[in-house]
PASEBA-1860 file (N, C-alpha, C; in nm, 3 decimals):
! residues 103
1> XXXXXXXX> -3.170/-12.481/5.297/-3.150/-12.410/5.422/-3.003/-12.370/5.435 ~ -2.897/-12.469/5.415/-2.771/-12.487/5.435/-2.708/-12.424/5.524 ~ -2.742/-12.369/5.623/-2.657/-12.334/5.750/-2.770/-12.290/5.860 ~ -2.709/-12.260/5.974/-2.779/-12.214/6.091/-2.845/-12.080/6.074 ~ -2.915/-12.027/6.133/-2.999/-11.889/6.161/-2.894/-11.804/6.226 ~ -2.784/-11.843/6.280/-2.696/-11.719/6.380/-2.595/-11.695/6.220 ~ -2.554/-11.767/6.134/-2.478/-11.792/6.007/-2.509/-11.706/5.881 ~ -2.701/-11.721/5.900/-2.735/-11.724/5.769/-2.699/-11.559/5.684
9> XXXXXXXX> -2.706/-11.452/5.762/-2.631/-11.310/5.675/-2.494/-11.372/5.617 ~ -2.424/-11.427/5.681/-2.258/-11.425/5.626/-2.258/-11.559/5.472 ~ -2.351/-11.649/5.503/-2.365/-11.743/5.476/-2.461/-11.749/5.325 ~ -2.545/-11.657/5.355/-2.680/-11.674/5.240/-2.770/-11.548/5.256 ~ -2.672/-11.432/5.253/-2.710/-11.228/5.253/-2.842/-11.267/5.180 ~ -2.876/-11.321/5.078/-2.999/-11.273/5.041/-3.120/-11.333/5.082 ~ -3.089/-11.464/5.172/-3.168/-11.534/5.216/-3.262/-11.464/5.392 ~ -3.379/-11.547/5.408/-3.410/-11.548/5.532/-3.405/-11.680/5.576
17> XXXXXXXX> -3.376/-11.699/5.731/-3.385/-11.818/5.763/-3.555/-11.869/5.785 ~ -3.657/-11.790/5.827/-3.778/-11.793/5.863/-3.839/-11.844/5.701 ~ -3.818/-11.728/5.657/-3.877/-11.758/5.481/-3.862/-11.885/5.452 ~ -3.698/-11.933/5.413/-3.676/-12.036/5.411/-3.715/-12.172/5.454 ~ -3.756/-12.144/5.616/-3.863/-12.258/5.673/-3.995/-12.253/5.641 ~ -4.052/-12.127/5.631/-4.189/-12.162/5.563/-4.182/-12.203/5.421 ~ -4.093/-12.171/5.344/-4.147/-12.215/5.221/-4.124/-12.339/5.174 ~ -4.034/-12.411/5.275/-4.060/-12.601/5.299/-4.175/-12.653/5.350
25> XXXXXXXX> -4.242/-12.568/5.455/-4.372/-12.572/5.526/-4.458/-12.589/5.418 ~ -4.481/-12.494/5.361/-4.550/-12.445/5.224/-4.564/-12.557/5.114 ~ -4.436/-12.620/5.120/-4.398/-12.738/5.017/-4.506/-12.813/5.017 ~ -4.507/-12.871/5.161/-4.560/-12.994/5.214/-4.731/-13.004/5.219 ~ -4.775/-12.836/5.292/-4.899/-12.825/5.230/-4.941/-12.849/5.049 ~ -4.850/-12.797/4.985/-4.950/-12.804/4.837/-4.980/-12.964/4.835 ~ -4.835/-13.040/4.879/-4.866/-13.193/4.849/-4.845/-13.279/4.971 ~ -4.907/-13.294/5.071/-4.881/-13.379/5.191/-4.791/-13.514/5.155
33> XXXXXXXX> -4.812/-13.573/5.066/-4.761/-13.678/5.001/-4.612/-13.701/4.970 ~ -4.618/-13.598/4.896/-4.453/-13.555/4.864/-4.332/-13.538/4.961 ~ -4.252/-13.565/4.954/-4.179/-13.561/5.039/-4.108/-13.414/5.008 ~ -4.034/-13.385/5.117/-3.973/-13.250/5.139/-3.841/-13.271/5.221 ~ -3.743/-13.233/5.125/-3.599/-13.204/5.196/-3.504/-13.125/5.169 ~ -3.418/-13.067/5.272/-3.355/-12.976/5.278/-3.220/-13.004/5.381 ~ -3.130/-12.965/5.337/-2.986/-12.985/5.403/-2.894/-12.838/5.431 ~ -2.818/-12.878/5.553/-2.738/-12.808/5.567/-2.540/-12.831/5.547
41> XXXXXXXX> -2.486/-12.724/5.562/-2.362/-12.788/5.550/-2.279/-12.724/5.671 ~ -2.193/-12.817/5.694/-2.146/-12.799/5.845/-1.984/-12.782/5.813 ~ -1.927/-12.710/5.899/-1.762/-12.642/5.926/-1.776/-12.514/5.873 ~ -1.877/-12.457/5.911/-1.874/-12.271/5.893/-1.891/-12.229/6.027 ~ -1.886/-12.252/6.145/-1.878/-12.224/6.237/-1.975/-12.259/6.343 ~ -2.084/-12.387/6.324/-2.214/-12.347/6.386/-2.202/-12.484/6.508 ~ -2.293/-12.458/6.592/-2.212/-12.551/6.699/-2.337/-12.694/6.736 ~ -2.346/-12.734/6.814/-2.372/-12.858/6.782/-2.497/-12.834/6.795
49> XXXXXXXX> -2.506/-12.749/6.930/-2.696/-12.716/6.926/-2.703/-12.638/6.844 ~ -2.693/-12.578/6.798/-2.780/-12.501/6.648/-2.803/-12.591/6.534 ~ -2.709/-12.680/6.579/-2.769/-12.831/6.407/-2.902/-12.865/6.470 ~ -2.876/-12.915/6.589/-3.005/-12.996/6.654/-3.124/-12.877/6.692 ~ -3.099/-12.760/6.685/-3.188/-12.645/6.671/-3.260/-12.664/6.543 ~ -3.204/-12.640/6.427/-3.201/-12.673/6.297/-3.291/-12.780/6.258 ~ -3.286/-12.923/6.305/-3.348/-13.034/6.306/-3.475/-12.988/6.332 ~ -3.439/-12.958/6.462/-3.571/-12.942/6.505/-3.677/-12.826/6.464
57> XXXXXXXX> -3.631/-12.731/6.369/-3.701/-12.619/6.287/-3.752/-12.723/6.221 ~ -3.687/-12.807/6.104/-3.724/-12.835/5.995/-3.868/-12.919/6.014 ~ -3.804/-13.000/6.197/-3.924/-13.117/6.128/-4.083/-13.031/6.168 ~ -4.049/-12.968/6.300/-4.191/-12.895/6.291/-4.244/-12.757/6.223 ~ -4.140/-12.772/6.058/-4.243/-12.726/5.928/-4.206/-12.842/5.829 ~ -4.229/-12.976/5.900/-4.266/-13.100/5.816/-4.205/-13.135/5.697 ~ -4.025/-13.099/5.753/-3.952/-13.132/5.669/-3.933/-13.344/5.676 ~ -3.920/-13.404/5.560/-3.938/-13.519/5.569/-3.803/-13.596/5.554
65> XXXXXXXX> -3.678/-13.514/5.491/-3.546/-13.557/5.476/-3.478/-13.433/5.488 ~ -3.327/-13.480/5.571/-3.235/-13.362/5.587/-3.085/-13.406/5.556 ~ -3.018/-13.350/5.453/-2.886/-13.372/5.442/-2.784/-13.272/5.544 ~ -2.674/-13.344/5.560/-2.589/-13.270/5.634/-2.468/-13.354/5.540 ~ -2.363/-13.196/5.523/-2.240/-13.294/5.448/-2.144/-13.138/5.489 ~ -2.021/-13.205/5.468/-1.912/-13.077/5.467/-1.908/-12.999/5.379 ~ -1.877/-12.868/5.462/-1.875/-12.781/5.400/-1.664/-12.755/5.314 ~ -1.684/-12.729/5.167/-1.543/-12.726/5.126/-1.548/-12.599/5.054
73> XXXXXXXX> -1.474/-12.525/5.098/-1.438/-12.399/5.012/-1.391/-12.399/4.892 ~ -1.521/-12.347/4.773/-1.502/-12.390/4.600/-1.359/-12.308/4.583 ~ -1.333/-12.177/4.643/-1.219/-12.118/4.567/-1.193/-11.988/4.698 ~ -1.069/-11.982/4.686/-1.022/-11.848/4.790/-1.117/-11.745/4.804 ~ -1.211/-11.730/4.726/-1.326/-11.595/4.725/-1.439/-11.634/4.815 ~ -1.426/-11.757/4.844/-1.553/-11.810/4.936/-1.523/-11.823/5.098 ~ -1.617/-11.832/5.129/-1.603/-11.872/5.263/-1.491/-11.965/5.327 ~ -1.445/-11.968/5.401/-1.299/-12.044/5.501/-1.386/-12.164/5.516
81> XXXXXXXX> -1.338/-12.257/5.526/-1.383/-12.384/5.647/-1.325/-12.368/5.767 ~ -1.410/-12.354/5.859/-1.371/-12.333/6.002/-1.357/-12.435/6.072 ~ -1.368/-12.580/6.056/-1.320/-12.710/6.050/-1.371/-12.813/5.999 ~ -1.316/-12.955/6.017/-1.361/-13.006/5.934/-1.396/-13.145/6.030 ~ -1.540/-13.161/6.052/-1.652/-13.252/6.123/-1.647/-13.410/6.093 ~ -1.601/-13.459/6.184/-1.523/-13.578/6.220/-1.623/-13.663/6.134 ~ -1.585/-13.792/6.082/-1.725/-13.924/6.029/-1.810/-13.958/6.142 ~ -1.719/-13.983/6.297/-1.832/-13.981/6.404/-1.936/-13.877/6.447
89> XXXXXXXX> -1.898/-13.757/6.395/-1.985/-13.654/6.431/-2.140/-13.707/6.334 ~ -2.100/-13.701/6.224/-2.190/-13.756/6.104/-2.295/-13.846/6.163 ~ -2.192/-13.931/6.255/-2.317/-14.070/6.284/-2.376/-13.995/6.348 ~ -2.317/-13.968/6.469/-2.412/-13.965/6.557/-2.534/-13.830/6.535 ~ -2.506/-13.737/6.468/-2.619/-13.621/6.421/-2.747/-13.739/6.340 ~ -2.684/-13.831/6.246/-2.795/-13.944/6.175/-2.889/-14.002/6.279 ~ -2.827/-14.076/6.383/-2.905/-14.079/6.534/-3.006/-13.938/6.558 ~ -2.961/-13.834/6.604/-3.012/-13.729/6.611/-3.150/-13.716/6.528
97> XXXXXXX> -3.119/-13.744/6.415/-3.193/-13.743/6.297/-3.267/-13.806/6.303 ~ -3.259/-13.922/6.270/-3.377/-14.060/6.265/-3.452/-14.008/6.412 ~ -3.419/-13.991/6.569/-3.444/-13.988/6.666/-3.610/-13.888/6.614 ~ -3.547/-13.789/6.562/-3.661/-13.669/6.546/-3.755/-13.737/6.431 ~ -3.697/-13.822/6.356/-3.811/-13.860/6.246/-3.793/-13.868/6.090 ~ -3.667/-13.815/6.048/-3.637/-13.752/5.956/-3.621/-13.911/5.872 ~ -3.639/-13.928/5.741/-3.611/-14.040/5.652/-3.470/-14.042/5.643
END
C-alpha cells in the first residue's frame, strides 16, 4: 500500500489506492487461511487520521498484518522526508493497531 490515498499520485503514479485494496481483499479470498499484509511508510506528509483511515481500509478488505516504519529518502532524486515520526508515535499507532485487530 505504502502511503495514504490523498499521497498515492506523488507517492506511487502508477498505482491505485482502491486496486491496491482489493487486490489484498482478493488475497485473502483465494486463501482465507493465509495471512495477508501490507504496510505503509510514514514522514511523506500524511496526517494522523489518514493512517487510522488506512487501518481501517485494510482491515475491512481483511488485511491480517500491517507494517508502519519511516519513511528515508534512498537518494536526492526521491522523495523529501517531510518529518521524521517520533518512537511514541509508533506505539501508540501499534495500540491503534492491535485495537482494530491487526496481528
Amino acid at each position: 500500500t505504502e502511503t495514504v490515498p490523498r499521497l498515492y499520485k506523488t507517492v506511487r503514479p502508477q498505482a491505485k489506492y482502491l486496486r491496491s485494496m482489493e487486490l489484498l481483499k482478493r488475497a485473502k479470498e483465494m486463501d482465507p487461511l493465509a495471512l495477508t499484509k501490507s504496510g505503509i511508510m510514514l514522514g511523506l506528509g500524511e496526517t494522523w487520521d489518514e493512517i487510522l483511515q488506512v487501518m481501517d481500509d485494510m482491515r475491512a478488505h481483511h488485511v491480517d498484518i500491517i507494517t508502519l516504519g519511516q519513511y528515508l529518502q534512498p537518494s536526492r532524486f526521491h522523495l523529501p522526508i517531510e518529518r521524521y515520526v517520533h518512537p511514541d508515535e509508533f506505539a501508540q499507532l501499534k495500540e491503534e493497531g492491535e485495537q482494530r485487530g491487526f496481528k
